[in-house]
Each structure stands twice: as C-alpha cells, then as structure tokens.
C-alpha positions in Angstrom: 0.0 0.0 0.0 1.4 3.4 -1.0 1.9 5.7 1.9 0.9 8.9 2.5 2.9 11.5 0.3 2.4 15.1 1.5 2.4 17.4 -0.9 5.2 21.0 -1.0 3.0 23.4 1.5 1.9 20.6 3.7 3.4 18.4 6.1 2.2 15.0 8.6 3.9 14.4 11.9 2.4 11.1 12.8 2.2 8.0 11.2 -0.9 6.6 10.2 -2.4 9.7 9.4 -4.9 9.9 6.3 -4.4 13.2 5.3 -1.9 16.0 5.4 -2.1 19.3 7.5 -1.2 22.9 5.9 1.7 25.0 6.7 0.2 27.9 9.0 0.6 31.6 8.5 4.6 32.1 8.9 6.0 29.0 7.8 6.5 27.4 4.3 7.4 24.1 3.1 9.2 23.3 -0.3 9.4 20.0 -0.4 6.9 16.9 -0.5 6.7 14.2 2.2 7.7 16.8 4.8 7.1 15.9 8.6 7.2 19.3 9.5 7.1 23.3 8.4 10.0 25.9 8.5 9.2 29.2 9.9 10.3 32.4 7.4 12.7 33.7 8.2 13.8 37.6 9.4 12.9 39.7 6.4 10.2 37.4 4.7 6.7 36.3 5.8 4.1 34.1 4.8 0.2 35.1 5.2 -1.4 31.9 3.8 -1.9 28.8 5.2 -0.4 25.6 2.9 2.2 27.3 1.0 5.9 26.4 -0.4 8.0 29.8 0.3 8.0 32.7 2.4 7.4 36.6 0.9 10.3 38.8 0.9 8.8 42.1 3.0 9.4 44.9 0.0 10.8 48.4 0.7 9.5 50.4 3.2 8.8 47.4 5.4 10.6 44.8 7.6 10.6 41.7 10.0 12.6 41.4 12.4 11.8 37.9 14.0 11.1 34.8 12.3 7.8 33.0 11.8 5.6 36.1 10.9 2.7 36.0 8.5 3.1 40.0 8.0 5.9 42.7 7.9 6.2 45.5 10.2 6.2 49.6 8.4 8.7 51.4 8.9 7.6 54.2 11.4 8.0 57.7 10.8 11.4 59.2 11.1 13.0 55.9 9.5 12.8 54.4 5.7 14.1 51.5 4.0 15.0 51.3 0.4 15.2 47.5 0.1 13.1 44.3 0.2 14.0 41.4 2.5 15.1 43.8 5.4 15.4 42.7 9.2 15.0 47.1 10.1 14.7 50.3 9.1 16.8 53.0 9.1 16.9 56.5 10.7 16.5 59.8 8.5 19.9 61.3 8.6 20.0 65.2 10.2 19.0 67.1 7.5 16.2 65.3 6.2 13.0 63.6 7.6 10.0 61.1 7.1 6.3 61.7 8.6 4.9 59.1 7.1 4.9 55.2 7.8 5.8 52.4 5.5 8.6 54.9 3.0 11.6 54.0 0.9 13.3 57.2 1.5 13.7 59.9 3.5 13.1 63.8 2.3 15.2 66.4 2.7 14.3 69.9 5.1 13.8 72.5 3.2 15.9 76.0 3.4 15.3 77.4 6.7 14.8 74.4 8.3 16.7 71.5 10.1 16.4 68.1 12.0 17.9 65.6 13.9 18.5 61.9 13.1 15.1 60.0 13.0 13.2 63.0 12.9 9.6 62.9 11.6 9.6 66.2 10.7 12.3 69.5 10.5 12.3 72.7 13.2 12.5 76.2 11.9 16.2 77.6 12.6 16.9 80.3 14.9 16.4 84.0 14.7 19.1 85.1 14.1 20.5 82.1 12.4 19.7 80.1 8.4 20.5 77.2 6.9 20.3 75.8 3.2 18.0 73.0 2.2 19.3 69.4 3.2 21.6 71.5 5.4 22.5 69.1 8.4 23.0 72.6 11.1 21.5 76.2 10.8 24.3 78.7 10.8 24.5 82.2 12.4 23.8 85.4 10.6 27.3 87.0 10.3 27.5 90.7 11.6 26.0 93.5 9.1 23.0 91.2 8.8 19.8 89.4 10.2 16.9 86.8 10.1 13.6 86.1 11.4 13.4 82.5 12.3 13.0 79.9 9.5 15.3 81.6 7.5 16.9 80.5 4.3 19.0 83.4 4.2 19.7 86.5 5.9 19.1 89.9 4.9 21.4 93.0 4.6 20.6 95.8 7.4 19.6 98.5 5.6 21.1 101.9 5.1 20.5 104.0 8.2 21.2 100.9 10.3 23.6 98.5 11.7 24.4 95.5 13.7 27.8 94.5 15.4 27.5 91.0 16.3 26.9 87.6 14.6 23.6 85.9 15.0 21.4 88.9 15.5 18.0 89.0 14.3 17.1 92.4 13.7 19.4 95.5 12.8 19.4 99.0 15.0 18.7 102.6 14.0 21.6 104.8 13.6 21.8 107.0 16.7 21.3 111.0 16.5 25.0 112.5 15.0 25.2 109.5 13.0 24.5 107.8 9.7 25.3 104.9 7.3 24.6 105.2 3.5 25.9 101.6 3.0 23.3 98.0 3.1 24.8 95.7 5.5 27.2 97.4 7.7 28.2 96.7 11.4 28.4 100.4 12.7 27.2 104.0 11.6 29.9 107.2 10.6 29.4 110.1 12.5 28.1 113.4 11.3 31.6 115.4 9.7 32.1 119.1 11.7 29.3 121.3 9.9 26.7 118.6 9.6 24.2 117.4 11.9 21.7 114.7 11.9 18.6 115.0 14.1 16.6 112.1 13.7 17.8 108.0 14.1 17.9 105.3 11.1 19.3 107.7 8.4 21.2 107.6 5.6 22.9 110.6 5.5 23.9 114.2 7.3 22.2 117.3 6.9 24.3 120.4 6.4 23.9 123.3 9.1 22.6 126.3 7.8 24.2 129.6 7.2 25.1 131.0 10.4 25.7 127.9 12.6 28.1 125.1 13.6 28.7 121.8 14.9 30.9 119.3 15.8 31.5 116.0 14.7 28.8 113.5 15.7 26.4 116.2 16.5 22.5 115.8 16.5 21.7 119.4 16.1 23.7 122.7 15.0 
C-alpha cells in the first residue's frame, strides 16, 4: 500500500495519518513528504496557510523575527530602500519622514533643520539660516539678520547697523550719526558742519548759514 505522500506546503507528523495538514501563516514548506514546516525567516513572511515559500517584506517594510505572516512599516522618522530587510533606518539630520511604511527619506527644506530619525524639520533660529538638506543652521554674520525659518539672511539697511553675529534684527543709527551703505556693522558720524537729528538715516544734513557743529552732533 502506497503511503501517505504530502504534498510542498503541507506536512504530517504522525504516522498513520490519512491526510496532510497545511503549513500555517509564517511558515512554508518546499518540499513533499515533509514531517514538518519551516518558519520564514527575518525579512520574509508568509500570510497563507499551505504554502511552499516565504514573501520577501518589500521596501518600506521589515521583519525582524522569524515565523511572521506580516511585515512591520517602517515608522515615521525611518525608511528602508530595500526588500528582504530585518530594520529600518533612521532619517539622517537634514532630512526627515512623517509618514509610515517609506523607501526614502526627504530632505528639510531652506530654513529648516532636524535631527537623526526626525519625523519632521524645526525652523532655525532667529538670528541664524541654513540651506536646504543643510545638516546645522548657521549664524547670521554681523552687518546682517533673520527672522526665524530663515533661508538666508538679509542685509541691514542703510540708516542701520548690527555688530554682532547671530542677531536677528538691525538697530537705527543713533542721532549724529548715519550709514549710507546695506549691511554694515556700525554707523559714521556726522563730519564738523553737519548734523543729523533724527535716528535710522542715511545721510547728514548740512547746518545752515550761520551755525556750527561738531563732529557727531544731533543738532547745530
């Protein structure tokens, strides 16, 4: 009499049995006449029941133990560009991933920066700007400023200044002074004979006929 043969997915333990059982959710069998089934291994798993080989998990997924009838998505914050994987990987600083199950990660945009693993990027600084995929926001240098989330910084205008690095706003000119020049770090006072009255200007006003001043004077 011709024993019982069990076919590639299926498997018998016992002897005598009539009829053979299927491989369960996470296991696979690839050969016949099998007494038992194999559980997939990290990186593959097997939904069905009575099957001969294990799924690879594709990108943007992963097992990480064996015998599992799903894979795991990568969270947010990681990504994983290739099938089969045991883990995910972190974003690298610079860039970021807010959504689950991804292949890559995506880059901050200007202005804006993270850590490793971040789900998302933080404005920089006031004060302080980085380029896109940057991987650190830098400071302003002096003669300029930001507002925070800043790309790049701007110039202080004529008629102000700023003296220090990492500032994020410029100061008027004083009285008795001025500053015709974008992005400068101090303000020229008034020569003798000219005045300047009012802060945040450009220029000197000449004294009229009849009076005098010093240098660095506000009035005549």
């Amino acid at each position: 009499e011709t024993g019982l043969v069990c076919k590639a997915g299926t498997y018998s333990n016992e002897v005598g049995q009539s009829s053979c059982a299927a491989c369960k959710g996470g296991t696979a069998q690839s050969s016949n006449s099998s007494t038992l089934c194999i559980d997939c291994e990290a990186g593959k798993y097997q939904q069905a029941t009575g099957q001969a080989s294990c799924l690879v998990c594709e990108a943007g997924t992963y097992s990480n133990e064996t015998g599992q009838s799903s894979c795991n998505q990568c969270e947010g914050g990681t990504a994983q560009p290739f099938n089969s994987s045991t883990s995910c990987d972190d974003c690298e600083t610079g860039k970021y991933q807010q959504s689950t199950g991804q292949t890559s990660c995506v880059s901050c945009d200007g202005g804006k920066i993270s850590a490793s693993g971040a789900s998302s990027c933080s404005d920089c600084d006031a004060g302080t700007y980085s380029l896109p995929n940057a991987t650190s926001c830098l400071e302003c240098k002096a003669g300029k400023y930001s507002g925070s989330g800043a790309e790049f910084c701007s110039l202080c205008e004529a008629g102000k200044y700023n003296d220090e690095r990492g500032q994020s706003s410029c100061s008027d000119c004083e009285g008795g002074f001025a500053q015709p020049s974008n992005s400068s770090t101090s303000c020229d006072a008034c020569e003798a004979g000219r005045y300047q009255g009012a802060t945040g200007q450009a220029s000197c006003e000449s004294c009229e006929g009849g009076k005098i001043s010093a240098s660095g004077k506000s009035s005549c």
